[in-house]
C-alpha positions, 0 to 999 in steps of 0.5 A, a space after each residue: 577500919 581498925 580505930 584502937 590506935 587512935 585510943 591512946 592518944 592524947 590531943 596533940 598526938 590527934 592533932 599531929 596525926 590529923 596534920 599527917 593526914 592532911 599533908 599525905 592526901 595532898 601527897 598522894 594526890 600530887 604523885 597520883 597526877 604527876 605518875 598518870 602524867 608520865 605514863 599517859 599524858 598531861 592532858 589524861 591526867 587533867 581529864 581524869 583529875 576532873 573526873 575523880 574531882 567531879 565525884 569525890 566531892 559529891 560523896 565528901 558532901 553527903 558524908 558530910 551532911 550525916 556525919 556532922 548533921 549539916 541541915 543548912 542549906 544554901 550557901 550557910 549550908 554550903 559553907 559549913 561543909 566546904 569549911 570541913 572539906 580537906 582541900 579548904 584545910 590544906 590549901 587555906 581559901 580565902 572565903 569573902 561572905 556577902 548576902 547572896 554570894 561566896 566568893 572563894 580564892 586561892 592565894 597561894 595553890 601547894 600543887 601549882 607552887 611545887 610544880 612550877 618550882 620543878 620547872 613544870 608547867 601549871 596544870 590545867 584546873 579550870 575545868 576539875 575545879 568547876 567540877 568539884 565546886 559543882 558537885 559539891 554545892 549541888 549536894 548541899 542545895 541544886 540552887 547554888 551556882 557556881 562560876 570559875 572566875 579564873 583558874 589555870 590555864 587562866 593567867 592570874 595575877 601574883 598572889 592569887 590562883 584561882 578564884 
């Protein structure tokens, strides 16, 4: 990886690309689905979603763990990693903290939003979600449980997607 574009950057010139970053990975994660949608179908591009958002996690944690020196474990541990996880950023979760429990909603879902105003259906996630937070907690400490609560294809009230 060649990083000497990055040396003559300013602060706000990092901060400007890192926001680019950000919105182009939520982009080409967007058209990956909605492409393996056409060619294939909507229930393809739903079983692969879970399959590369039951790995992609996984890897994202340990690389986490290194490169931050994350030593926590359970769900102090598992919060300081979801908090640098790139979807936290982009999508905003509502993190609720209690004792022995995280509880993670989704007030308002990009994806799901930009689908439903082209006139397309929500996307069955439920089960790509579960994936995700699954490998993700399991890497930071195989204690942590995690339970869908609700998520598409569930019904969801106004104002939340997922939780």
């Amino acid at each position: 990886m060649d990083l000497t574009v990055f040396e003559k950057m300013d602060e706000s010139e990092l901060r400007s690309y890192l926001e680019f970053l950000l919105w182009n990975y939520r982009v080409v994660d967007g058209f990956w689905f909605l492409y393996v949608s056409e060619q294939f179908s909507q229930q393809a591009a739903e079983r692969i979603n879970e399959r590369v958002w039951g790995k992609v996690p996984e890897l994202v944690a340990k690389d986490f763990i290194r490169r931050f020196k994350i030593e926590e474990r359970g769900l102090k541990g598992f919060l300081k990693a979801l908090r640098l996880f790139p979807w936290c950023i982009i999508i905003g979760y509502d993190i609720e903290e209690k004792p022995d429990e995280v509880i993670i909603s989704v007030p308002r879902c990009a994806p799901q939003v930009a689908r439903v105003k082209k006139g397309l259906t929500e996307f069955e996630c439920k089960t790509m979600h579960q994936s995700e937070f699954d490998s993700f907690a399991r890497v930071i400490d195989d204690r942590i449980r995690v339970e869908c609560l609700f998520a598409p294809p569930d019904s969801h009230p106004p104002g939340c997607f997922c939780k």
